[in-house]
N, C-alpha and C positions, 0 to 999 in steps of 0.2 A: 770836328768832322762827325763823331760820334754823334752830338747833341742835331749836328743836322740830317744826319740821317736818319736819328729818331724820329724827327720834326715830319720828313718826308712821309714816312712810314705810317704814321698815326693823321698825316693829311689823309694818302689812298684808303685806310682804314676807311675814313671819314666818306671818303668818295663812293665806295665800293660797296657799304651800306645804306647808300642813296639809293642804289639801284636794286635793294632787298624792300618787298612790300612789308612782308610778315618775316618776325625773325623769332625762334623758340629753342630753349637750351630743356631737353628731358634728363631730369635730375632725378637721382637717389640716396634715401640715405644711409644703405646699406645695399653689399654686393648678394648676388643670384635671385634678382627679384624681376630680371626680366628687361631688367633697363633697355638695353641694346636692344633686344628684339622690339620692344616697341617703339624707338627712332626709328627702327628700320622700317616697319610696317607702316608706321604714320607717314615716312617719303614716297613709299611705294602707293599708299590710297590717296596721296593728296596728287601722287603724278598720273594714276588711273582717272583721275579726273581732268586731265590735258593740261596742269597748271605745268611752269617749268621751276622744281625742286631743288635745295643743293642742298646736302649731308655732310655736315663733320662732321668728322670721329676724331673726339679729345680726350679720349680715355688712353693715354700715351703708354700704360702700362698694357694693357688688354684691347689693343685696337682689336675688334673681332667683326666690324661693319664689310671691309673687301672680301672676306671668307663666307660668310652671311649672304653677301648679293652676287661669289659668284669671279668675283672681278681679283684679278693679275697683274703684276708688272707695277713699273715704277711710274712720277708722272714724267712726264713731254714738258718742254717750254717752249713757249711760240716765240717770235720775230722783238717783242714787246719785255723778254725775258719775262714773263708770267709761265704760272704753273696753269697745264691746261690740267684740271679735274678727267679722274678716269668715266666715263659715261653708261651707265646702268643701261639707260634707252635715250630714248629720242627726251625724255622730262627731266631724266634725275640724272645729275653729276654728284660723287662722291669725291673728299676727299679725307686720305686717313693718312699716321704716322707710319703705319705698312705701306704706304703708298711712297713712299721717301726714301726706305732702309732698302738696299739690295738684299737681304735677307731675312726673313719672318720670321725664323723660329730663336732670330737676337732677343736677349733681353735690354731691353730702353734704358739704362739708368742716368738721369738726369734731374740735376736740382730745381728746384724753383723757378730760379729766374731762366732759365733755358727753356722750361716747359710754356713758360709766359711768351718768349717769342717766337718761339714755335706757334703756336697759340695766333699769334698777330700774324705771322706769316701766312698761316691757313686763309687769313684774311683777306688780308692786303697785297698777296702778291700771287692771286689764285684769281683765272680770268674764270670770273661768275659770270659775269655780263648780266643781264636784268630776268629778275628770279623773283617769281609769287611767294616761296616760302624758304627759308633757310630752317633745317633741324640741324640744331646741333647736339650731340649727346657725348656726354661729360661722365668722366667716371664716378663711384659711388662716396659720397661722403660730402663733405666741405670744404676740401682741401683747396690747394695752386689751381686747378684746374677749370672747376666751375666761377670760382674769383673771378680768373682771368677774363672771362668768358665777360663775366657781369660786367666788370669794368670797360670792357671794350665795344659791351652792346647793349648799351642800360634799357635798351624798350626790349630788351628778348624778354619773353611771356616767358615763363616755368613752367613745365610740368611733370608732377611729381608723380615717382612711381612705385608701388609698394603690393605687398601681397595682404591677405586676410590677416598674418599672425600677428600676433601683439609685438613681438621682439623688430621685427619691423616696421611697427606703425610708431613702435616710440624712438625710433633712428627717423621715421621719417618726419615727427615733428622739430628733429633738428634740422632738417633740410627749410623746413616752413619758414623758423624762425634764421634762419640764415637769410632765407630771401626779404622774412621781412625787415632784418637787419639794414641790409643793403636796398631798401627801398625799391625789392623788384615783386611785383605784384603776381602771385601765384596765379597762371592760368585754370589751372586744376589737379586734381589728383585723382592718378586713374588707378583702381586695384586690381592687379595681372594675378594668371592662376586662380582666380576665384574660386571655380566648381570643373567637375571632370565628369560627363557622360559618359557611361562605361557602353560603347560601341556596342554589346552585346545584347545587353536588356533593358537601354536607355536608362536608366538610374542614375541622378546626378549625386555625387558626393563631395563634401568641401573637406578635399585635401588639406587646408593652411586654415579651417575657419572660415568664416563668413560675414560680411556686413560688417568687418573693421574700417575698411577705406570710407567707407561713404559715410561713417559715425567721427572717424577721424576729422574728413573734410568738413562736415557738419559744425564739431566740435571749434574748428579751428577759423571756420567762418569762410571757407573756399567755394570751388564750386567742385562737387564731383563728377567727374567726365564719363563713367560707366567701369563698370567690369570687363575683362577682358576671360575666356574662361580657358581652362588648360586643356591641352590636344597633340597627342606623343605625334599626331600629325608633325607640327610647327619644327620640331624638334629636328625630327629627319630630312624635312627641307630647307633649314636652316644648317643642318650638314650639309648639305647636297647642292648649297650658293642657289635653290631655288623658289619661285615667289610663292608662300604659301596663298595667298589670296587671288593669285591667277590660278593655282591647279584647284581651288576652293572656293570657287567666287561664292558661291551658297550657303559655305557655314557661319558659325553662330562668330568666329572670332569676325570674320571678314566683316559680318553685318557689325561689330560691334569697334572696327574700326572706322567702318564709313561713320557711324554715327557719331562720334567724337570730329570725324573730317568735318562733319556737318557744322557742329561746335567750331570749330577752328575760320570756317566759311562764313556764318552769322556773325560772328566776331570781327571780323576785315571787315565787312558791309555795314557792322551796324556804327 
C-alpha cells in the first residue's frame, strides 16, 4: 500500500509540473544574505507583469514568505482533497510550512525524510492549476531541503544569492558546485546588498564590498543577473507584509528586479 501510494504521488508530482512553464529554486549558500527577500520580490515582479506565479517556501525551519507578503491562516482543501494555496492577488499563490502548522511561533523539528515529503506534498497535492512561473525558495546551505527540491524538479533553473563579502562568496561557491554536482544548470547569481545611498547626500557606500558576485559568477563561468542594492526601505515593508516595489515602483531595487524579470522572460522565449 505504501509503495502505491508512493507510486501515486510522484505520478501527480509528474502531472502537476506539466502545468508549470518555468520552474526556479533561489538558493544560498549561507543564511542573512537576503535569500527570502529575493523569492519574494522576484514572484511579486514576475506577477506585476500579469503572468500567474506560485511561491514555495521550503525553508521549514525559517518559513518567513506569509509574514513577508502579508498573508494568515492555515490552507483550505477543495472538493478534490487538494490544498488550495493562500492567494497574494489575482497572480501569486503562496504556499508555506506556516501555512499548515495552527501555530507560527512552533519550532518545526523534523528529520530528513519527513522534510522530503513535506517537500513532495507542497507539490503534488497543492491545486497550482496552470502557472508561468513557480519560485521556489529553499533554505540556506545544501542540505534535505534544496536536494529534495532537485530531485523532484530536475529542469528548476538555480539562482544563487549572495552579498559582496568574501565569506559569502566562498559558501556560495558551494552552492555552484552542488548544483553542478547534481547536474542542475545555474541560472545565475545575483549579489543582494550591494551598495547603500545615504537618502541624505546621495552617496553610495558598499556596506559588504563590491564586485564579488559578478567576479565570482565570472570566475565560476555563470551568468551574473545584477545587483540588487540595500534600502532600510525593504526592510520595514517586509515587516509590515507589504510590496516594497508597489509603494516604490521608481527605485533602483524595483528597476533592478524587473531587470533580472526581463532575464527570466528572454530565457522562456528563447
Amino acid at each position: 500500500l505504501n509503495e502505491h501510494r508512493k507510486n501515486e504521488i510522484d505520478h501527480n508530482v509528474k502531472m502537476v509540473l506539466s502545468k508549470i512553464k518555468n520552474k526556479y529554486i533561489v538558493m544560498s549558500g549561507k543564511g542573512g544574505v537576503g535569500k527570502t527577500s529575493v523569492s519574494v520580490n522576484l514572484a511579486i515582479a514576475l506577477a506585476r507583469r500579469g503572468l500567474q506565479v506560485g511561491l514555495i517556501d521550503v525553508d521549514i525551519h525559517g518559513p518567513d514568505i506569509p509574514r513577508m507578503l502579508g498573508l494568515q491562516g492555515v490552507l483550505d482543501v477543495n472538493m478534490e482533497q487538494k490544498l488550495i494555496p493562500l492567494r497574494y492577488n489575482d497572480n501569486l499563490k503562496v504556499v508555506s510550512v506556516e501555512t499548515i502548522t495552527p501555530n507560527r511561533d512552533h519550532a518545526i523539528i523534523w528529520r530528513g525524510p519527513i522534510k522530503h515529503s513535506v517537500i513532495r506534498q507542497f507539490i503534488a497535492q497543492v491545486e497550482w492549476g496552470n502557472l508561468d512561473f513557480l519560485i521556489v525558495d529553499s533554505p540556506p546551505g545544501t542540505g534535505d531541503e534544496p536536494l529534495s527540491v532537485a530531485q523532484m524538479i530536475p529542469d528548476a533553473k538555480p539562482i544563487i544569492v549572495t552579498t559582496p563579502q568574501e565569506i559569502s562568496l566562498a559558501d556560495v561557491r558551494k552552492s555552484i558546485h552542488f548544483c553542478k554536482t547534481l547536474k542542475l544548470n545555474p541560472f545565475g547569481l545575483v549579489e543582494n546588498m550591494s551598495s547603500f545611498s545615504c537618502p541624505h547626500c546621495g552617496k553610495a557606500t558598499d556596506l559588504f564590498g563590491s564586485g564579488g558576485g559578478e567576479k565570482t559568477a565570472k570566475s565560476e563561468m555563470i551568468p551574473f543577473l545584477g545587483n540588487i542594492p540595500f534600502d532600510p526601505r525593504m526592510v520595514s515593508t517586509s515587516d509590515q507584509g507589504k510590496s516594497f516595489q508597489d509603494l516604490y515602483p521608481d527605485s533602483a531595487i524595483t528597476k533592478a528586479f524587473d531587470a533580472i524579470v526581463d532575464k527570466m522572460l528572454h530565457c522562456q522565449l528563447s
